[in-house]
VONU-234998 format. One record per residue (C-alpha): x, y, z; residue in one letter. Coordinates in pm, whole numbers, plus 50000, padded with zeros to 5 digits. Layout:
XYZA...
//
This chain:
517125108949920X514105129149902X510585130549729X512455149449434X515495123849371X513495097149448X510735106249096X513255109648917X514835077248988X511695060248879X511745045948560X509075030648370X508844989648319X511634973448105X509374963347818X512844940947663X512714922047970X508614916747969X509244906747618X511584879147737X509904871647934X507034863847825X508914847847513X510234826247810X506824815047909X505874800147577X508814774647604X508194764947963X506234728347952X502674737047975X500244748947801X500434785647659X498624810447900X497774782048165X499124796948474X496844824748386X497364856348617X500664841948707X502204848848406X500984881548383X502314887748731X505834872148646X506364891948336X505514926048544X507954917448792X510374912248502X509754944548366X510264959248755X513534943848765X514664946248462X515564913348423X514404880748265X514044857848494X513434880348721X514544872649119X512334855249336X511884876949671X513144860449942X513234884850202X509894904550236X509024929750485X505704945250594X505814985150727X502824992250956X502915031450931X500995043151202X498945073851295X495655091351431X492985112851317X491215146051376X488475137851184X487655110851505X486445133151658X483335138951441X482105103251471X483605084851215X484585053251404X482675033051723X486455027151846X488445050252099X491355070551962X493795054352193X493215021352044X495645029651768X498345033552008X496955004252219X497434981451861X500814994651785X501774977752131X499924942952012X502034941251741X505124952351846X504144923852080X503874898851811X499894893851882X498064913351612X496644891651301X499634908651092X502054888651309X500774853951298X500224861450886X503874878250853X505244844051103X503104823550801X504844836850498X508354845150646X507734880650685X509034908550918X507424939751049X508104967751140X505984997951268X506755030451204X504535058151426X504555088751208X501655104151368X500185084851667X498505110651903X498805090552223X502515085652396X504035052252243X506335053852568X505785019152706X506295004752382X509935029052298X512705004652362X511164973652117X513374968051841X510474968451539X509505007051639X510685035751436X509595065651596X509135092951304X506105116451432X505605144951217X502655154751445X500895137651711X497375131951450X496195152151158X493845184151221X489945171451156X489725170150741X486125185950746X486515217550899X490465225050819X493505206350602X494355179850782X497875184850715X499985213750578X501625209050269X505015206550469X503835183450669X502415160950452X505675156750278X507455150550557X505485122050602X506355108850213X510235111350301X509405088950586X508035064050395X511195070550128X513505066550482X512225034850569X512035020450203X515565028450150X516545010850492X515314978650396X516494980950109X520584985850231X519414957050427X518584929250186X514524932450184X513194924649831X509504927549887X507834956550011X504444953150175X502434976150265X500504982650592X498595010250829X497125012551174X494985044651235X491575046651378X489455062251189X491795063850895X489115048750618X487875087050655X490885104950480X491175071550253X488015077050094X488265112450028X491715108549919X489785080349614X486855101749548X489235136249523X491985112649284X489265093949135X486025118349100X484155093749222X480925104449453X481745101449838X478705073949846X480825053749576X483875052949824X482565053550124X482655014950374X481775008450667X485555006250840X486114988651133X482094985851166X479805008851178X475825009651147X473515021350896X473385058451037X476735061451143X477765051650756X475725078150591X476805104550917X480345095350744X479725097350399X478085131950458X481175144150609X483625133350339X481145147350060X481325180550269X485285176950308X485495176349886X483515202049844X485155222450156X488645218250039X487935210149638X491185190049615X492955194349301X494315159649188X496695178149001X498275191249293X498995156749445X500595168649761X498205198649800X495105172149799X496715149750023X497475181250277X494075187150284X492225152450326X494555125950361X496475111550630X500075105250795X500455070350729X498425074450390X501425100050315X504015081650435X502745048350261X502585065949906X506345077050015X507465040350105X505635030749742X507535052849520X510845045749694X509775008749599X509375018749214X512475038449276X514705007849399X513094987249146X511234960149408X507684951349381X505574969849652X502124948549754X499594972249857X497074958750113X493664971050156X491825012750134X494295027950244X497885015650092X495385015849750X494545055049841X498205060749908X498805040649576X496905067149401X498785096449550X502165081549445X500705074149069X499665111249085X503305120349146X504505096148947X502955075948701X505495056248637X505215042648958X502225021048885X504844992048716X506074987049061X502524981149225X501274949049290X497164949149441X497734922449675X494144915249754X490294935149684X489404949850025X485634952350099X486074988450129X484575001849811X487175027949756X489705001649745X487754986749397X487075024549274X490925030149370X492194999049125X489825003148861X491715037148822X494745023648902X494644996548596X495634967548907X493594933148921X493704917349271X495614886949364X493204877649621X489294880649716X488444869850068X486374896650192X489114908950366X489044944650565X490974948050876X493974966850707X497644961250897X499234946850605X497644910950619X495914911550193X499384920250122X500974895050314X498364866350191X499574881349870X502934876249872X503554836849817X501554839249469X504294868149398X506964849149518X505644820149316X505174839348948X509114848948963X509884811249066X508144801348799X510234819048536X512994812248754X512824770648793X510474756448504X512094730748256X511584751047896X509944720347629X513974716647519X515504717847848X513084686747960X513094671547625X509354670247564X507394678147262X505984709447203X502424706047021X
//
């Protein structure tokens, strides 16, 4: 199905079933509103599947997207290009941070390379690899698009692809993750061109970088904006021009999500500046979203303010990969189980006040 079928099979949030669900919540035995944010969170996920209760995910799945970055080359990032491709192999080996969190929660991964510039070869044959280049990096955001406009949604049907696979397959939680040096570049241009926020307002430090090397970066994306001038009413056009494979392919995998009607956790900068791409296709889209945890990336707060999404979790988190989302998903799980297995005050036989 492509980016086309796939909008129009997004449908906004069943307001009936929120309603009965939250009607359900004032008969389970506790206090009205004392579960706070999980009730909030269990009546959106009611309204996602259009059910009351709704069903508690028991199969979730984290999707790495992979890719590299031509803007690397203008100094973005203290880390080698190759590292990218280097990680892939670490988790495909089970060793990265998003393995031992998936192995926590009862995840899977999977990593899909939709854009890593060095050969994956060694790494080919392992079983949690999709191979789905479009092209081996994007061209360098500040002095060309990174992306054509065909190429940038090729990269959203990716994401739709692999959505729609785990979906045939039983997954019932989608969670979102990246690996791209350099890729908090495109991400923040992609917040501040969606947003209109200033490139200093969405501009962090990524995977570490100094004083000098921060405002070296911010320069460059506040030259990008006004380079390009990204229209974010041309949501694919503006991602062409400053975003990023696995940003494109992650706001692909989201709207499938809405699509199929399963939550989608977003992780940290970039799943949230993907998240704003896929609202700008679809709003509609945002019912399905679930900010699994604030990133200390700024652009990720700019990017849910606009968004209308309150993390799950704050823990100063910013390596990316997936793990917010996966530290995420047992208070998800936990709001549908809620609905799902609480005694109601007649059920249980205890007085109401």
């Amino acid at each position: 199905m492509g980016l086309g079928e796939t909008i129009a099979a997004i449908e906004p949030v069943d307001r009936e079933a929120m309603a009965a669900a939250r009607g359900r919540q004032a008969r389970l035995t506790k206090p009205a509103g004392s579960l706070g944010a999980l009730e909030a969170l269990g009546e959106r996920l009611a309204g996602v599947a259009r059910r009351c209760p709704p069903p508690v995910p028991q199969r979730p799945f984290v999707v790495v997207f992979a890719g590299d970055h031509g803007v690397h080359a203008q100094g973005v990032s203290p880390w080698p290009q190759e590292v990218t491709a280097q990680m892939v192999g670490n988790i495909l080996g089970g060793g990265a941070a998003v393995n031992a969190l998936a192995r926590q929660v009862g995840a899977e991964v999977l990593v899909v390379d939709v854009g890593v510039a060095t050969d994956l070869l060694p790494w080919r044959a392992a079983p949690a690899l999709r191979s789905r280049s479009i092209r081996a990096g994007t061209r360098d955001l500040t002095v060309e698009p990174a992306l054509t406009v065909d190429e940038a949604s090729a990269a959203v049907e990716v994401g739709i692809d692999i959505a729609r696979e785990l979906a045939d397959l039983g997954v019932d939680a989608l969670l979102t993750g990246d690996m791209g040096i350099a890729n908090t570049t495109p991400a923040a241009a992609l917040v501040a061109a969606f947003t209109g926020a200033g490139a200093s307002e969405v501009t962090g430090r990524g995977t570490g970088i100094d004083d000098t090397a921060l405002a070296h970066k911010t320069e460059l994306i506040a030259r990008a904006l006004a380079f390009h001038r990204p229209d974010p009413a041309d949501p694919l056009g503006t991602l062409a021009a400053v975003g990023g494979l696995e940003h494109a392919a992650l706001a692909g995998f989201i709207l499938a999500g809405a699509a199929l009607r399963l939550p989608v956790i977003l992780d940290g900068v970039i799943a949230c500046s993907a998240a704003l791409v896929a609202a700008a296709l679809c709003p509609d889209a945002v019912g399905a979203m679930v900010a699994g945890h604030r990133s200390v990336e700024p652009g990720a707060t700019v990017a849910l303010r606009h968004l209308g999404l309150e993390p799950l979790v704050d823990l100063g988190l910013r390596l990316g990969e997936g793990t917010g989302a996966l530290l995420a998903f047992p208070i998800l799980a936990a709001a549908a189980r809620v609905l799902a297995d609480m005694a109601t005050f007649d059920s249980a036989g205890v007085s109401s006040k």
